[in-house]
C-alpha positions as CSV (number, residue, x, y, z in Angstrom):
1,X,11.1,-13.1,-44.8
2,X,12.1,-16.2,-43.2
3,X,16.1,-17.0,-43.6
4,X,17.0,-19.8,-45.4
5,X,20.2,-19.8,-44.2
6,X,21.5,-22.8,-42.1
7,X,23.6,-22.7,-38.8
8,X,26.9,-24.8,-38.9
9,X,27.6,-26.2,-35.5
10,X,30.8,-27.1,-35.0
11,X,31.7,-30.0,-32.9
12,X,30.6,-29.2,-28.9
13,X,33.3,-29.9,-26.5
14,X,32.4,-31.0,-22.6
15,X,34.0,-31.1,-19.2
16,X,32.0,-33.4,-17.0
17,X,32.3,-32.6,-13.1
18,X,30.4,-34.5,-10.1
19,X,27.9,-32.3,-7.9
20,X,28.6,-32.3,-4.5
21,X,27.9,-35.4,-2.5
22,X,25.7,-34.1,-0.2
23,X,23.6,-31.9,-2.8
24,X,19.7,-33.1,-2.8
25,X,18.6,-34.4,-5.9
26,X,15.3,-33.3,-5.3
27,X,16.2,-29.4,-5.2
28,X,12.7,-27.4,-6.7
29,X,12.7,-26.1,-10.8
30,X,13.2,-22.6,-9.6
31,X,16.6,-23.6,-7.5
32,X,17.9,-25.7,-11.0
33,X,17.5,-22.4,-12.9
34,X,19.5,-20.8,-10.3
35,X,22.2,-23.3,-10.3
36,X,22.5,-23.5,-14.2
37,X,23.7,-20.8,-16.6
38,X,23.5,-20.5,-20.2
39,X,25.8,-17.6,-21.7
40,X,25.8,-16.6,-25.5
41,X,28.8,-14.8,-27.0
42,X,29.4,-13.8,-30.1
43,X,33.2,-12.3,-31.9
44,X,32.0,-9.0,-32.4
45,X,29.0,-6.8,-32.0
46,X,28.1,-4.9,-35.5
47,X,28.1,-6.5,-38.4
48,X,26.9,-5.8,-42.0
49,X,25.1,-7.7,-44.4
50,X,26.9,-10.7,-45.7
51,X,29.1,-11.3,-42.9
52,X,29.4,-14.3,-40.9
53,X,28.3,-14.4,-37.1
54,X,30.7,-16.6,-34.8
55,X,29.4,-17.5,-31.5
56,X,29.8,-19.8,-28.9
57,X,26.9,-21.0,-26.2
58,X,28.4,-21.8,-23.0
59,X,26.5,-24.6,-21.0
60,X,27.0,-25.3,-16.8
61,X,24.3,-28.0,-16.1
62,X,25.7,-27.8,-12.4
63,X,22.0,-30.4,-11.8
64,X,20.2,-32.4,-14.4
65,X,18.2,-30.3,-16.6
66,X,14.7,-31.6,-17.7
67,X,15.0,-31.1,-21.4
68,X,16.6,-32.3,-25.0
69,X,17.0,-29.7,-27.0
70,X,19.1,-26.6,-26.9
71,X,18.2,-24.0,-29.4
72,X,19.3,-21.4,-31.1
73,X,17.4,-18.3,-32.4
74,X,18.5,-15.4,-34.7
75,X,15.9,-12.7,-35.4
76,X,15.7,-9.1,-37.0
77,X,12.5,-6.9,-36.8
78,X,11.5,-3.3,-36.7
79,X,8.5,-2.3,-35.1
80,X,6.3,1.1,-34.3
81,X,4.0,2.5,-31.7
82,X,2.9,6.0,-32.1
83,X,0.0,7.9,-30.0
84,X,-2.8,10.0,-31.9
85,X,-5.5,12.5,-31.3
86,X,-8.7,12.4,-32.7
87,X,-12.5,14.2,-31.7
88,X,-15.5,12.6,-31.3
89,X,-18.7,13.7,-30.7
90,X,-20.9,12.9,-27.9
91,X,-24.3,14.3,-28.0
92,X,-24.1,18.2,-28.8
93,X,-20.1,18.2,-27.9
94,X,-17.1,16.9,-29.2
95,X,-14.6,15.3,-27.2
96,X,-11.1,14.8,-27.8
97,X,-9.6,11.7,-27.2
98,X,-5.9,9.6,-27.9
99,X,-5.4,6.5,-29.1
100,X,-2.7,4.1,-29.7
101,X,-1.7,1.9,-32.8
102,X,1.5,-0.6,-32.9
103,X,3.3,-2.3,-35.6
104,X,5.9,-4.7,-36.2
105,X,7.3,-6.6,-39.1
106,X,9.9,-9.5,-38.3
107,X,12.2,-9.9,-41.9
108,X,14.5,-12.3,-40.2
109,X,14.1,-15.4,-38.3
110,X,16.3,-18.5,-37.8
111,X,15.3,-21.1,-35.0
112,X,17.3,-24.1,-35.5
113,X,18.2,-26.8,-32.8
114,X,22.2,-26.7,-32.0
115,X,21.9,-30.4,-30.2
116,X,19.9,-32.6,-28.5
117,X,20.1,-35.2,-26.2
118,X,17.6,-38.2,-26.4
119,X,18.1,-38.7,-22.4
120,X,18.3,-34.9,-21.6
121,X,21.2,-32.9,-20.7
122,X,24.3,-34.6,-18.2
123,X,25.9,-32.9,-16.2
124,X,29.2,-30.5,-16.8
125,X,30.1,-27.9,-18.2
126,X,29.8,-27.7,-22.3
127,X,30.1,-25.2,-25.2
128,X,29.0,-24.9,-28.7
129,X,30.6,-23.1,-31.4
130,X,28.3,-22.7,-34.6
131,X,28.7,-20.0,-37.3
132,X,25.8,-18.4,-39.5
133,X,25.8,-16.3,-42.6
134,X,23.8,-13.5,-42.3
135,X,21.7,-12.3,-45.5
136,X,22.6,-9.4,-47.4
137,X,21.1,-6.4,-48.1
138,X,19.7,-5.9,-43.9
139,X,18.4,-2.6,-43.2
140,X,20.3,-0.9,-40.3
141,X,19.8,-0.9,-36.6
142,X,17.8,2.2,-35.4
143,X,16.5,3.0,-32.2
144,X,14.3,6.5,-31.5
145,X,11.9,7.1,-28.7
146,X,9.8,10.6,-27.9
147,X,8.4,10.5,-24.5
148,X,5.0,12.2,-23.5
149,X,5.1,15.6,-23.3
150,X,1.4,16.6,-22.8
151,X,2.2,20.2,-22.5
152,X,4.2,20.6,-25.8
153,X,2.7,22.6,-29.0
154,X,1.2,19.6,-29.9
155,X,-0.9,19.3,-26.8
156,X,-2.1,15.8,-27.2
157,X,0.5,13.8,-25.1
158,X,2.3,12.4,-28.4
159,X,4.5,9.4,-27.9
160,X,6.9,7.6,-30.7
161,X,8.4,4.5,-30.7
162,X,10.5,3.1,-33.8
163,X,13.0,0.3,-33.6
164,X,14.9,-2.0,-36.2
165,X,16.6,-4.5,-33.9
166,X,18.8,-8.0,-34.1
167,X,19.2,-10.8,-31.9
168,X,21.0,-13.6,-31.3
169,X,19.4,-16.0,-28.5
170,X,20.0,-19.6,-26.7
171,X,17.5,-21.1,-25.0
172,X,16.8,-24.8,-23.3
173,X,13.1,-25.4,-22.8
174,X,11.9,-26.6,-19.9
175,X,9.8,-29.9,-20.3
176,X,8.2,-29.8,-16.5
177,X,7.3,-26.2,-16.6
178,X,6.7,-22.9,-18.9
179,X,10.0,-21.6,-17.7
180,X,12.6,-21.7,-19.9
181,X,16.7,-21.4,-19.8
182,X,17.9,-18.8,-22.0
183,X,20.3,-16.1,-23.0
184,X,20.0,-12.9,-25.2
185,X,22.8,-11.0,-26.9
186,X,21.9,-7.9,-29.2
187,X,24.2,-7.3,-32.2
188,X,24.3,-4.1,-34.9
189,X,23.9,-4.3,-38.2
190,X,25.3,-1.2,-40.3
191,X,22.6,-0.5,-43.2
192,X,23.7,0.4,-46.7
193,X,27.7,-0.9,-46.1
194,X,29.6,-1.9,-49.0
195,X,32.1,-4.7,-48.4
196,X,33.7,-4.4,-52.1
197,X,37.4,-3.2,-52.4
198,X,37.4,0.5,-53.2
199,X,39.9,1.8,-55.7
200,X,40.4,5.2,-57.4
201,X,43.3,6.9,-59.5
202,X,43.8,10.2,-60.5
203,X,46.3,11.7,-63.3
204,X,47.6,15.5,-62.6
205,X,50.2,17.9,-64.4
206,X,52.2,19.3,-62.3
207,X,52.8,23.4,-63.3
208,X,54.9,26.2,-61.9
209,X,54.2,29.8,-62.3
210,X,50.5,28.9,-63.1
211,X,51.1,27.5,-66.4
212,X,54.7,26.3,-67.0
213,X,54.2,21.9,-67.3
214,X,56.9,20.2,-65.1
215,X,55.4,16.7,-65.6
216,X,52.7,14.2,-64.7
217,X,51.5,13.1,-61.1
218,X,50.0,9.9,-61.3
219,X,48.1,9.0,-57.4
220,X,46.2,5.6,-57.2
221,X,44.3,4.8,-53.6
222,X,42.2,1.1,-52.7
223,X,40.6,0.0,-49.4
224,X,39.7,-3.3,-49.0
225,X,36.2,-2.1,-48.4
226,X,33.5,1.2,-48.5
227,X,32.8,1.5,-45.0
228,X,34.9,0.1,-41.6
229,X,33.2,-0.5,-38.4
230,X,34.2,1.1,-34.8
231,X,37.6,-0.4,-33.4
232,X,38.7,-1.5,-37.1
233,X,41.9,-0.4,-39.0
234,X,42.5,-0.2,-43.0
235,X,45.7,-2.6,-44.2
């Protein structure tokens, strides 16, 4: 399911520089990739559904690059991979033989142009904040992999892949080649996490010698949410 969801870019800042005088402008595509970097940050790394991603994408055209557009992608997916064993017969014998069968299912997928620049990209150093809202009710991040093991009880040489993964990506496309400029950051999201405020009370009678009343015990307890992430503290 495609997102919906815009991405608010707030307003990109600059700091222009001059290349070197005696720098060649004629330097090849592959040294210009070299020379310029495109980092991706984001304020945290595990979020749950609902929650707002802030992230800045840090520009250093050090030499002109030969595009317009700087992009930015946001994607979720889970995918599968699993080997089998089956028999088939060939002429009076069967044979055993393994296959292989894949899978994969993208539910989220943002692709969304942060700026452009009708004459390409100048020169300096820039970033650009922007801000999205991710969608509620995101299946957690999982990872599990079983490696071959062709002498296990199984005896077929079983192998098992499953992964739900999130992404976060910049990227500058190249308009004189297939290369492209581009950063990754992977993020966590927590499955199943409630961000409502938690509250409970409880009433008790206090009682001495098992059955002598000394009064009520009234104890009342409230988070601000279900569930807290790693490095986070309760008010």
């Amino acid at each position: 399911i495609a997102s919906s969801l815009p991405v608010s870019v707030l307003a990109p800042c600059a700091t222009r520089f001059r290349p070197d005088k005696g720098r060649s402008t004629s330097a090849s595509l592959s040294r210009l990739l070299n020379m310029n970097e495109l980092p991706i940050r984001t304020n945290k790394g595990d979020y749950v559904g609902g929650e707002t991603i802030f992230g800045v994408v840090y520009l250093a055209a050090r030499s002109p690059i030969p595009s317009r557009k700087l992009k930015l992608k946001i994607k979720g997916y889970e995918k599968c991979e699993w080997d089998y064993a089956y028999s088939e017969r060939e002429g009076e014998n069967w044979v055993r033989r393994t296959g292989t069968r894949k899978g994969r299912t993208q539910f989220l997928e943002l692709n969304q142009n942060l700026i452009e620049y009708e004459d390409g990209f100048p020169v300096g150093f820039f970033y650009y904040p922007f801000q999205y809202t991710l969608p509620t009710g995101l299946p957690g991040a999982f990872y599990y992999k079983l490696q071959n093991r062709k002498n296990d009880f199984r005896g077929s040489g079983d192998a098992v892949l499953a992964e739900v993964a999130y992404k976060v990506k910049a990227e500058v496309e190249l308009t004189q080649s297939e290369n492209k400029l581009k950063a990754v950051q992977l993020f966590t999201i927590h499955g199943g996490c409630k961000t409502r405020d938690l509250e409970s009370k409880k009433t008790g009678m206090v009682k001495t010698c098992c059955c002598i009343p000394r009064g009520e015990i009234h104890l009342a307890a409230k988070l601000e949410k279900a569930t807290y992430e790693g490095d986070r503290k309760s008010g």
